[in-house]
Structures are given as structure tokens and as C-alpha cells.
C-alpha positions in Angstrom: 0.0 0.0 0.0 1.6 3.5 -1.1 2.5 5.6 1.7 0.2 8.6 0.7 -2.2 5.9 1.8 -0.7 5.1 4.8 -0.3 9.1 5.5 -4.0 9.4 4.8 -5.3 6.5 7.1 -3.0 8.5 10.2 -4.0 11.7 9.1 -7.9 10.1 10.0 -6.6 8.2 13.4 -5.7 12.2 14.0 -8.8 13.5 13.6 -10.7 11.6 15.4 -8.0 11.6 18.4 -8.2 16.0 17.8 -12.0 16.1 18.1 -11.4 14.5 21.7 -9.6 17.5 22.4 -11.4 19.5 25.5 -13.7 16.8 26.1 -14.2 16.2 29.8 -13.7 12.6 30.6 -17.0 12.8 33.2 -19.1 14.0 30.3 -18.0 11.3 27.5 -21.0 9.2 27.9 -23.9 12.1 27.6 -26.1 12.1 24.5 -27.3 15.5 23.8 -30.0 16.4 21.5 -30.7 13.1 20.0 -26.5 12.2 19.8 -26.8 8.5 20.8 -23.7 7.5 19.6 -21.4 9.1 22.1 -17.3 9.5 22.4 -17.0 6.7 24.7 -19.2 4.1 22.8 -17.5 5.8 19.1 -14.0 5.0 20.6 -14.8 1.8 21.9 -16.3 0.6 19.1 -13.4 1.6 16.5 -11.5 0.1 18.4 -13.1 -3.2 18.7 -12.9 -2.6 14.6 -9.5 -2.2 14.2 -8.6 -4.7 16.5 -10.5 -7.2 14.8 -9.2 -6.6 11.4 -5.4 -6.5 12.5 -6.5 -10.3 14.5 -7.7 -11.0 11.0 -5.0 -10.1 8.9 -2.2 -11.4 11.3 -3.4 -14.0 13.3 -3.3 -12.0 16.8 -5.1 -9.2 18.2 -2.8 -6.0 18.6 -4.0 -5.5 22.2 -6.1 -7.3 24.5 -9.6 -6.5 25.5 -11.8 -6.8 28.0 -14.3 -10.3 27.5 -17.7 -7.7 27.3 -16.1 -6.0 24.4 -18.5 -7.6 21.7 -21.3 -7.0 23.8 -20.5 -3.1 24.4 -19.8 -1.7 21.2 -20.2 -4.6 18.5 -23.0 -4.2 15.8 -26.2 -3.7 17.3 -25.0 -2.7 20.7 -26.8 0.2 22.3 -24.9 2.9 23.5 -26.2 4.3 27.2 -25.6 7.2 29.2 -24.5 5.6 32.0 -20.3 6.5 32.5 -19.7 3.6 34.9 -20.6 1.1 31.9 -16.8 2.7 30.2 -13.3 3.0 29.9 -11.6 6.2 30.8 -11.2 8.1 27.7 -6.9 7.5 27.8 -7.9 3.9 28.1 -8.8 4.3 24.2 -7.0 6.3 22.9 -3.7 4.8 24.3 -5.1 1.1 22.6 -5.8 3.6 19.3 -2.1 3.9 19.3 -1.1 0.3 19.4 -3.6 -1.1 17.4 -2.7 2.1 14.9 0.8 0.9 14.8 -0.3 -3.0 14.5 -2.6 -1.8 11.9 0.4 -0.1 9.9 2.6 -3.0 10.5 0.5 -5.3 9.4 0.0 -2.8 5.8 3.5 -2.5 5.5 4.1 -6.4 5.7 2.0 -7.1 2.6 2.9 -6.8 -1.3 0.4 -5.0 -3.0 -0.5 -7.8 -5.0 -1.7 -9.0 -1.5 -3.9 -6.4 -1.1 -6.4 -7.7 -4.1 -6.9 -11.2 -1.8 -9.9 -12.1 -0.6 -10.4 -10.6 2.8 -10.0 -13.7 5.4 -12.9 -13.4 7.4 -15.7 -15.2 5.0 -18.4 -13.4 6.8 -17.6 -10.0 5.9 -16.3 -10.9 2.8 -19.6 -9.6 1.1 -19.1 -6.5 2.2 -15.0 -6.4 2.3 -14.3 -8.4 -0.5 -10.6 -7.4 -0.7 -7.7 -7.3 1.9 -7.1 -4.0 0.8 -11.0 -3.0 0.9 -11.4 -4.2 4.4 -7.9 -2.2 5.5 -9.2 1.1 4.0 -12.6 0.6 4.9 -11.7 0.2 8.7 -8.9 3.1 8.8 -10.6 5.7 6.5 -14.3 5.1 5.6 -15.5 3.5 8.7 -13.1 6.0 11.1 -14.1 8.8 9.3 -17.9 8.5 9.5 -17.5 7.6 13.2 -15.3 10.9 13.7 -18.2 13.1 12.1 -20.1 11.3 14.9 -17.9 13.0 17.3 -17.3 16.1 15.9 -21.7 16.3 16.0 -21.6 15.3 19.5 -19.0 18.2 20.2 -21.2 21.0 18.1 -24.2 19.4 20.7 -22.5 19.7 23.8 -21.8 22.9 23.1 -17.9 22.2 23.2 -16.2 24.5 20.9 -15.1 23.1 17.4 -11.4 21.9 16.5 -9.4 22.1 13.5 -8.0 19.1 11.2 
């Protein structure tokens, strides 16, 4: 994979880790106006993502997480209000680093001839046909939409907005 790609996936993993600039650890788990998805569920959540696709694509999961992962921010999980029910906001975003730099790793290890392979897990691979597919979809498309999430949330609770 070209490193403008590469600079482009980090250049997402920095947005979303700027837009948590300012927030108040306490307040992560409010859902203004309608905002269900808040930071703490958005962060645990993309990381269970990018977790899962590094496991995937290199047989071990860059960090280790707790066994009501799934249950907390897999599909169809309801986010909630409640703060107790979360990590503490550096919990994330010091996993974000290391399954970042697993993620990269695990780029840079592949030819990009490997990168038109069918995507390992056979029960996504409807949606993420390709190994490179699935590795842009979880470090740009699906990042991204969840950081618009949190930029929202910010605009909601009235937190002031932050650059790119």
C-alpha cells in the first residue's frame, strides 16, 4: 500500500484523536440532543474494529480486550448514558495507538498484489471483498464517519469546534 495511503489513514486516526480534544472525561457518555452515539461508545467501538481486522490479517489481536467487548460496542450494541458502563477516555486512545501501529505493521508487511486477496474473514467478505477493501474501509471510511459522529456530538454539547 503507497504511503500517501498510509499518510492518509494516520492523518484520520488524527482527527478523530483532535475532536477528543477538550472533552471532559465525566461528560463522554452524555447524549445530547438526540446524539446516541457518544465518544465513549464511538471510541470503543473503533477500536473493537481495528482490533478485529489487525486479528484478521495477522493471526493476533494487537492489544487485549476486556471479555464484554463484543457485547459493548459490536454491531447492534446500544450505546447508554451511564459513564460507569466505560473506559476512561486514555484507556482508548492509548489502545488507538497500538492497534494504529499493529494496523500499519500489518500494511506495510503485505505486497500489493496482497492487497487484491480475498479478505480472510468469509463473513464479511460480502461487504469487504478485498484485503485492501477491508484495511481502507476500517482506517478511513469507517473512522471517518465515526469521527463526524464525534465532531456532532461536540457541536451538541456545546464544546467548541477543533481544527484538522
Amino acid at each position: 500500500m503507497s504511503q500517501e495511503i498510509l499518510n492518509a489513514i494516520e492523518q484520520c486516526r488524527g482527527m478523530v484523536l483532535g475532536y477528543l480534544n477538550g472533552i471532559p472525561d465525566a461528560r463522554a457518555a452524555e447524549q445530547p440532543a438526540g446524539q446516541v452515539n457518544h465518544p465513549a461508545w464511538t471510541l470503543g467501538h473503533l477500536l473493537l474494529v481495528e482490533n478485529g481486522v489487525v486479528h484478521t490479517l495477522s493471526g493476533k489481536a494487537a492489544v487485549e480486550l476486556p471479555a464484554n467487548w463484543q457485547e459493548l460496542y459490536g454491531m447492534g450494541s446500544k450505546p447508554t448514558s451511564n459513564r460507569a458502563a466505560y473506559q476512561p477516555l486514555e484507556f482508548y486512545v492509548s489502545n488507538f495507538k497500538k492497534t494504529r501501529a499493529a494496523m500499519v505493521d500489518v500494511i506495510k508487511s503485505y505486497k500489493p498484489e496482497d492487497l487484491e486477496k480475498p479478505f480472510p474473514d468469509e463473513k464479511l467478505r460480502s461487504f469487504l471483498p478485498t484485503i485492501g477493501r477491508a484495511v481502507l474501509f476500517a482506517g478511513l471510511v469507517h473512522e471517518g464517519y465515526h469521527a463526524g459522529q464525534i465532531a456532532s456530538w461536540r457541536k451538541a454539547m456545546g464544546l467548541p469546534s477543533v481544527g484538522m
